[in-house]
C-alpha positions as protocol buffer text, in pm:
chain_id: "A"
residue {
  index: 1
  type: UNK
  ca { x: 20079 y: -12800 z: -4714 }
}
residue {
  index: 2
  type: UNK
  ca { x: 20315 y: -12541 z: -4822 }
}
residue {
  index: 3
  type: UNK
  ca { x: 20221 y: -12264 z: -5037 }
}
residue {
  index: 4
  type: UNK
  ca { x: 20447 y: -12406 z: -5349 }
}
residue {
  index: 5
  type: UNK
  ca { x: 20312 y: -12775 z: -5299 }
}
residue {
  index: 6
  type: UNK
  ca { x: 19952 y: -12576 z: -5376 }
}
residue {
  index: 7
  type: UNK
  ca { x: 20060 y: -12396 z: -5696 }
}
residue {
  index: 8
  type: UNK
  ca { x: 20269 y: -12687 z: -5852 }
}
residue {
  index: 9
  type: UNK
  ca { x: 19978 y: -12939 z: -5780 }
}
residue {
  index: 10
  type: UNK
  ca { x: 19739 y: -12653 z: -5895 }
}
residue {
  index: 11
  type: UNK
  ca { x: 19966 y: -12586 z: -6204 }
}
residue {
  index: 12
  type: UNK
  ca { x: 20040 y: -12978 z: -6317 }
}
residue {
  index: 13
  type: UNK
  ca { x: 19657 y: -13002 z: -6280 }
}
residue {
  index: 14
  type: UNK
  ca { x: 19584 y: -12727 z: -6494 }
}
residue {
  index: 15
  type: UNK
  ca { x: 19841 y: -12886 z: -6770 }
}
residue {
  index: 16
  type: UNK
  ca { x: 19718 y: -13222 z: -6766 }
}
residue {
  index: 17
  type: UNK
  ca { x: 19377 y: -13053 z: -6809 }
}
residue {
  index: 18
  type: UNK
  ca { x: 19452 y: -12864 z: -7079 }
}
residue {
  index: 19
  type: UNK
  ca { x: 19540 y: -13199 z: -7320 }
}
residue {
  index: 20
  type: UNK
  ca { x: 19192 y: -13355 z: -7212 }
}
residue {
  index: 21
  type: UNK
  ca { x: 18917 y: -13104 z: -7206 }
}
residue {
  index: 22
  type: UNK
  ca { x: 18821 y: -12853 z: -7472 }
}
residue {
  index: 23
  type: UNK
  ca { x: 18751 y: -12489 z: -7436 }
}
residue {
  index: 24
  type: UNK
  ca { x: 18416 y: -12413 z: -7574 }
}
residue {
  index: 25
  type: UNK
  ca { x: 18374 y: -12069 z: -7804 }
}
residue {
  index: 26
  type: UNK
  ca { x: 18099 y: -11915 z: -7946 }
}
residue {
  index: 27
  type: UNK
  ca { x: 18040 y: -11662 z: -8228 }
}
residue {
  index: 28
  type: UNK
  ca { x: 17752 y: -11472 z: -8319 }
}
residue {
  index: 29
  type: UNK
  ca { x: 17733 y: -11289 z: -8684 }
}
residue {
  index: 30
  type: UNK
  ca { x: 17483 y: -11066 z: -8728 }
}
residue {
  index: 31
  type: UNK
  ca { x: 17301 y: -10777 z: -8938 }
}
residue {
  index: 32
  type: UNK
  ca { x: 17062 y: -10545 z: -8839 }
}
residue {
  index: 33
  type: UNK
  ca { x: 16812 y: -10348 z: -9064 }
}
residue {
  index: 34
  type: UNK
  ca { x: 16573 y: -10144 z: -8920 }
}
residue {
  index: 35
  type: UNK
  ca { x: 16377 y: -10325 z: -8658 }
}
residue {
  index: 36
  type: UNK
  ca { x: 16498 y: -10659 z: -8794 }
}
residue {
  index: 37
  type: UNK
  ca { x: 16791 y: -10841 z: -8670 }
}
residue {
  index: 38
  type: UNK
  ca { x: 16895 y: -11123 z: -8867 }
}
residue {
  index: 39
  type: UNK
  ca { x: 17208 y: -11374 z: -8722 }
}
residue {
  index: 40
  type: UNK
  ca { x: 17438 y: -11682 z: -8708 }
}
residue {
  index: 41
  type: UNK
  ca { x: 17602 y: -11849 z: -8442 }
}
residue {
  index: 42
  type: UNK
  ca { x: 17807 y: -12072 z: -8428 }
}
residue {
  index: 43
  type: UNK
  ca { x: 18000 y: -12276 z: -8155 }
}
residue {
  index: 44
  type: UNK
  ca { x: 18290 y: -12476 z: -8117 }
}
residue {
  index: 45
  type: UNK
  ca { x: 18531 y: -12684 z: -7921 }
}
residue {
  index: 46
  type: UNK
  ca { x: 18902 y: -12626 z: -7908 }
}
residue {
  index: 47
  type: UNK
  ca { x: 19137 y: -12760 z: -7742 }
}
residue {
  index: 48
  type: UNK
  ca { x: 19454 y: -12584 z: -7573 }
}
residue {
  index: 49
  type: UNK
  ca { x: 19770 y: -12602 z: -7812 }
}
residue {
  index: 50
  type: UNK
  ca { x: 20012 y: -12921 z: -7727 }
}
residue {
  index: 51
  type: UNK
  ca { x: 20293 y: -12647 z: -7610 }
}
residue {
  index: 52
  type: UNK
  ca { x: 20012 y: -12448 z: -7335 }
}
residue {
  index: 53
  type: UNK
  ca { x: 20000 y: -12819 z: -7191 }
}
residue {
  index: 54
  type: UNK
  ca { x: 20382 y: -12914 z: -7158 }
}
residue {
  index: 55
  type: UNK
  ca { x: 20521 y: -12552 z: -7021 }
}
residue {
  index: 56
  type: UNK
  ca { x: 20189 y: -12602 z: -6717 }
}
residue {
  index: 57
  type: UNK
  ca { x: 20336 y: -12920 z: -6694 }
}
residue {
  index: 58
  type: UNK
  ca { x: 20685 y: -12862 z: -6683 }
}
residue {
  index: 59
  type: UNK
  ca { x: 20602 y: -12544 z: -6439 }
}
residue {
  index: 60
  type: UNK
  ca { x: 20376 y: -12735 z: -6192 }
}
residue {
  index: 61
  type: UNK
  ca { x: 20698 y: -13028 z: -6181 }
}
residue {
  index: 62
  type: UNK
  ca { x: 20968 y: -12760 z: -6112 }
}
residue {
  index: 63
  type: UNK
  ca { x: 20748 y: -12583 z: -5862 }
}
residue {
  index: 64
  type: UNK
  ca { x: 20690 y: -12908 z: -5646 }
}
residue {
  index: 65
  type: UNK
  ca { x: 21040 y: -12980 z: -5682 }
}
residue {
  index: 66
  type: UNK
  ca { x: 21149 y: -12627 z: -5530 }
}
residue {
  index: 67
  type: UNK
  ca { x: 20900 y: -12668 z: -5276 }
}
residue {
  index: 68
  type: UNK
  ca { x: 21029 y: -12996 z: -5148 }
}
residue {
  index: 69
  type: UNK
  ca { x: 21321 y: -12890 z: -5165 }
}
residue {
  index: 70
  type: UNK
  ca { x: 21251 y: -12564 z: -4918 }
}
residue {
  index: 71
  type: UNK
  ca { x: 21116 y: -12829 z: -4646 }
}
């Protein structure tokens, strides 16, 4: 396979990817006094925006396309 081939099946991957799986992130919030430590964490799922998605996408399409086009 050609070098191009990789990245645009590598980048159309990554986009189609992006609209399915979330990105987990946590947060910790937390005070300390002394020897005590006292904290909150929290942790959610998010998910890439629509537009992240479409220009991977897009990208991984147009690279394939140059790359068959090169052969």
């Amino acid at each position: 396979m050609k070098n191009l081939t990789i990245v645009g099946v590598l980048l159309l991957v990554l986009g189609v990817l992006s609209f399915i799986i979330p990105i987990p992130q946590r947060e910790e919030h937390s005070m300390k006094i002394g020897d005590a430590k006292i904290g909150v964490q929290t942790q959610s799922n998010q998910k890439l925006p629509p537009a992240v998605g479409v220009v991977l996408v897009v990208a991984g399409v147009a690279v394939l396309a140059l790359g068959a086009r090169k052969t």
